[in-house]
N, C-alpha and C positions, 0 to 999 in steps of 0.2 A: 504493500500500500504506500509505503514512503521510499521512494529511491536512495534519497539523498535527505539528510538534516538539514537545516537550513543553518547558514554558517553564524550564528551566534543562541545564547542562551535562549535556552525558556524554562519558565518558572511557572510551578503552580502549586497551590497551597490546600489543604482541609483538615479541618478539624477532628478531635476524637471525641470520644462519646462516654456517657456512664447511662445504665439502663434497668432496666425492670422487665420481667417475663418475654427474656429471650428464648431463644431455641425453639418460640411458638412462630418466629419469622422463620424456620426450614419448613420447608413442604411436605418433610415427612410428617410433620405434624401438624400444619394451618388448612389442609388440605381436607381429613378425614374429620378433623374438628371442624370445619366452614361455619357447620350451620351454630356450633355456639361463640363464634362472634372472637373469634383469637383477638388478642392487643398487645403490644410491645408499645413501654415507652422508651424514650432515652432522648438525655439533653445532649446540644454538642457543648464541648469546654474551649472554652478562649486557649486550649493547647495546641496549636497547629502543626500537623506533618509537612515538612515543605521538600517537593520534589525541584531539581534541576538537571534540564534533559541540555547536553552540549556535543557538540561534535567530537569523534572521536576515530582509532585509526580503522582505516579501510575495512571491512570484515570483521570484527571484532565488537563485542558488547562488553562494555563493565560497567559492576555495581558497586557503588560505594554506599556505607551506612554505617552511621555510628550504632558498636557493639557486635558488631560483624568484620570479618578479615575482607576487604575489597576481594574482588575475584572478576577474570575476564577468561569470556569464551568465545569462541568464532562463532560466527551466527549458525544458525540452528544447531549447531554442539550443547548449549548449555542443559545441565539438568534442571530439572524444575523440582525434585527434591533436594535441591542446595538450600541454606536455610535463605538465602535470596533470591530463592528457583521461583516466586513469583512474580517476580521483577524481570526476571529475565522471559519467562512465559509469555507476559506483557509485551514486551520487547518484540518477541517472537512471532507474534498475532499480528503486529504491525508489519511487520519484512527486514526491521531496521538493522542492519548491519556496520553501523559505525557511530556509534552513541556510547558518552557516558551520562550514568543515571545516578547523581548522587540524592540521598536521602537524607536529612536533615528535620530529627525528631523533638520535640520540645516535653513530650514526654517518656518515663524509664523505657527501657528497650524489655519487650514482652512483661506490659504492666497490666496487660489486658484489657488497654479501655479501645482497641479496635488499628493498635498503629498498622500491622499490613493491610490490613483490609482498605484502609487509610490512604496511604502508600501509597497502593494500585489503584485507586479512584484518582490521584493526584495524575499518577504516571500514563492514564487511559487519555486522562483530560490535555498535559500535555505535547501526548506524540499525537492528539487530534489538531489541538494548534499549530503542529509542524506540515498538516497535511498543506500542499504544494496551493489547491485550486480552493480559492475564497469561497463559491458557495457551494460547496462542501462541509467547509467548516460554521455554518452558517445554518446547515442542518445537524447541527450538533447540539443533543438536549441533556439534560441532568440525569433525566433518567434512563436513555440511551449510553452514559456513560456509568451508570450504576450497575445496570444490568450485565455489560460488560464485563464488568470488573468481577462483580460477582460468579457470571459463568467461568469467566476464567479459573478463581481462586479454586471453586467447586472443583474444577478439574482437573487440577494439580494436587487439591489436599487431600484425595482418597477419601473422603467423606463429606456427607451430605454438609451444607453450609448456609447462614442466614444471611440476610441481606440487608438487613437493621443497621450493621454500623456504615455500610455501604452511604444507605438513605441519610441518615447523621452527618458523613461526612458533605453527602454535596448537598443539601438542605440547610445543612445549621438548625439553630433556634433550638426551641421546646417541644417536642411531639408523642403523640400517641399513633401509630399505625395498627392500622387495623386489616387484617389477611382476610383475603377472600378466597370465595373457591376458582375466579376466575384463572385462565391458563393466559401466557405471555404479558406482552406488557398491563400495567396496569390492575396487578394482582393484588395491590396494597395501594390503602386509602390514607392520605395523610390529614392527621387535625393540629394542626398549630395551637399549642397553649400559650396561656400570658400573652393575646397578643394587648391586649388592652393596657394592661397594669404592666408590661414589660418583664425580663427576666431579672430583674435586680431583686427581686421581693424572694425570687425561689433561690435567686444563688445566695442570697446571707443565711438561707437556712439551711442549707445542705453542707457537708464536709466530705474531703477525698485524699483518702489516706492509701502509698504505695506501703505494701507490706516488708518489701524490700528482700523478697523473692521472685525471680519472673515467673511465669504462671507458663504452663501448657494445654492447651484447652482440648485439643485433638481427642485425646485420652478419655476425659467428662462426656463431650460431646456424644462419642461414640458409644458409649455405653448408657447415653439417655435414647438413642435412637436405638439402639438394639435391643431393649427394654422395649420401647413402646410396638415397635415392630412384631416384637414378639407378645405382646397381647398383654406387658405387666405392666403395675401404675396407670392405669387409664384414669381412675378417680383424683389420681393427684394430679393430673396434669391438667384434667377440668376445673379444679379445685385452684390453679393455677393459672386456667383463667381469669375467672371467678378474682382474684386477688389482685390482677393487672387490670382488670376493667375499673375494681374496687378504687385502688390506686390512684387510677388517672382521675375518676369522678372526685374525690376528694381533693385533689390539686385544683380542678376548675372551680372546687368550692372553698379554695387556695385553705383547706384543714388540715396542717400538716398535721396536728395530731394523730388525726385519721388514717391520712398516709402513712405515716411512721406505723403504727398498727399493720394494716397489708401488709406492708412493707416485709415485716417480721413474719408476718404467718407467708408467706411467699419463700421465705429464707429458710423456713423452720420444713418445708414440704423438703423443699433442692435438699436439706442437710439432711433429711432421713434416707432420700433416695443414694444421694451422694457423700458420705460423711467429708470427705477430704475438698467438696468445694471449698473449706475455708482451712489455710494454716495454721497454726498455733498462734501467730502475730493476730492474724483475722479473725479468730475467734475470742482473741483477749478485747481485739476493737467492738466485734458487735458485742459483748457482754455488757462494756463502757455504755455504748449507746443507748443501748435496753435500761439501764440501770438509771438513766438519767431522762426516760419517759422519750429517747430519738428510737427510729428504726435504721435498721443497717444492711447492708447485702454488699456481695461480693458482684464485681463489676462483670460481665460476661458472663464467659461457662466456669470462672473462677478457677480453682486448682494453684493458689499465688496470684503475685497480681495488687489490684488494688479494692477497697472494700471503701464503700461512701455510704454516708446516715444523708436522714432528713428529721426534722424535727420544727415543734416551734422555736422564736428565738433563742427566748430562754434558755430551754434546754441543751440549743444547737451551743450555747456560747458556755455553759456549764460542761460540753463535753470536751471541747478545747483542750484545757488542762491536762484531760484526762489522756486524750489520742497524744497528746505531746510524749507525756511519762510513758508512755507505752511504746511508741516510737523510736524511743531513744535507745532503748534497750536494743536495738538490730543496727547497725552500723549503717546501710544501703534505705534504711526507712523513712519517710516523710511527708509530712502533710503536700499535697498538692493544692494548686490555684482552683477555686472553684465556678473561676467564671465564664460566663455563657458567650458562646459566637452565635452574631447571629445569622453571619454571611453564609457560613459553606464553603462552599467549593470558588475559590477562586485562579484563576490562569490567565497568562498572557495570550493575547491573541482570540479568548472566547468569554462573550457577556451570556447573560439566560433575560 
């Protein structure tokens, strides 16, 4: 698709995400459920993954990313089980033979709040701005760029994959999606929160804390689908619905109380199915939270990673303290920024 890079930089940037009742964004599961009304929420965070795609020599692709060994392959050589084989996939799907791809993360490297997924939404977006002919790129949509990114990843990680942080990353803002049963585009319904009152009300109440472990989600993932596949937990997964719908409506009734509540019993279902979603860091943080009337949950399929409360102020500002002392005890641990983007996806060369 792209012969040639064009001979100077391009940049493009998106944010990552923290969420509620994932995994109901794979198909294995939004599908068979339809008719009970699946929801995932997730905010994006003012943390942005910024990709730079530049010219580079003849035949050749390399990646660079902090917390990875750069590595270059001849085009079509590259593995895509490399741990930056979806970068190079990406690469791949385009034709491009003479790029480097550097990535530039502002959150931990595998914190779990969606940075590859992240990544390849930036890296789709882009080698689309590099394409040669103006209206071309012109026919270039957000969600054509999600969906991409998404097929892609799906078919390098050997297991089934959601599309929520995809959505997050070139949307931004505060959302709840909602999975239908419909097939190809257009499968997922997005509702914008806070658009009134703004994100500032939700991000003073929320905290996001890296545990100072990276997380492997693969692992979770695949053993929530192979469960459900196989006929077990079907009540908790409904039940887990039920808790994301619960969720969302209490936000638009901006009660974090309430939230915080879901919150918990959404956490409490994933920790009986999965004990190990949270580490010993993550389960000293949500005990804090609990203890001081917030809820807490581990960010994605969890396994490490990072783990975020919501509460009223009060309470959000009583847990502080607490997440600090706790923190400290792990060397790699730290509160993160909690605050909301509301742009998305942005790149040179492409408006929406």
């Amino acid at each position: 698709m792209i012969d040639k890079l064009p001979d100077k930089r391009i940049e493009a940037s998106a944010p990552c995400r923290i969420d509620l009742g994932g995994t109901l964004d794979i198909s294995t599961f939004h599908l068979p459920l339809a008719r009970f009304k699946p929801v995932t929420f997730n905010a994006a965070l003012d943390s942005r993954t910024k990709v730079v795609l530049e010219p580079y020599r003849k035949g050749l692709v390399k990646v660079s990313s902090k917390g990875f060994e750069s590595a270059e392959f001849p085009v079509g050589q590259a593995p895509f089980d490399h741990p930056t084989g979806l970068m190079f996939a990406v690469a791949s799907y385009f034709g491009v033979g003479d790029a480097h791809i550097r990535i530039e993360s502002s959150s931990p490297v595998r914190s779990a709040l969606g940075g590859s997924s992240v990544a390849a939404v930036a890296l789709c977006a882009a080698f689309f701005s590099a394409l040669s002919e103006s209206e071309e790129r012109e026919r270039i949509s957000r969600d054509r760029i999600v969906l991409l990114a998404h097929a892609l990843e799906q078919s390098v990680a050997g297991v089934p994959c959601g599309v929520q942080d995809q959505l997050a990353a070139a949307y931004g803002g505060i959302n709840a999606w909602q999975w239908t049963d419909r097939q190809g585009p257009g499968f997922f319904l997005r509702e914008p929160l806070f658009e009134k009152s703004g994100p500032d009300g939700f991000s003073k109440r929320i905290r996001i804390a890296y545990c100072g472990i990276p997380h492997e989600s693969k692992d979770i993932n695949s053993r929530w689908v192979k469960g459900f596949v196989a006929g077990e937990r079907r009540s908790e997964w409904l039940e887990i619905i039920r808790c994301a719908q619960s969720f969302v409506d209490a936000l638009k009734k901006e009660n974090y109380k309430d939230a915080a509540e879901w919150m918990n019993r959404e956490t409490d279902i994933r920790l009986a199915m999965t004990p190990d979603v949270l580490d010993e860091t993550g389960m000293k943080l949500a005990q804090a939270a609990r203890a001081v009337g917030c809820g807490a949950r581990f960010t994605g399929a969890g396994g490490g990673g990072c783990v975020w409360a919501v509460g009223e102020l009060e309470d959000v500002l009583r847990l502080d303290g607490e997440w600090e002392n706790i923190l400290s005890e792990r060397s790699d641990a730290c509160m993160l920024d909690a605050g909301i983007d509301t742009q998305g996806l942005r790149c040179d060369g492409l408006c929406w």
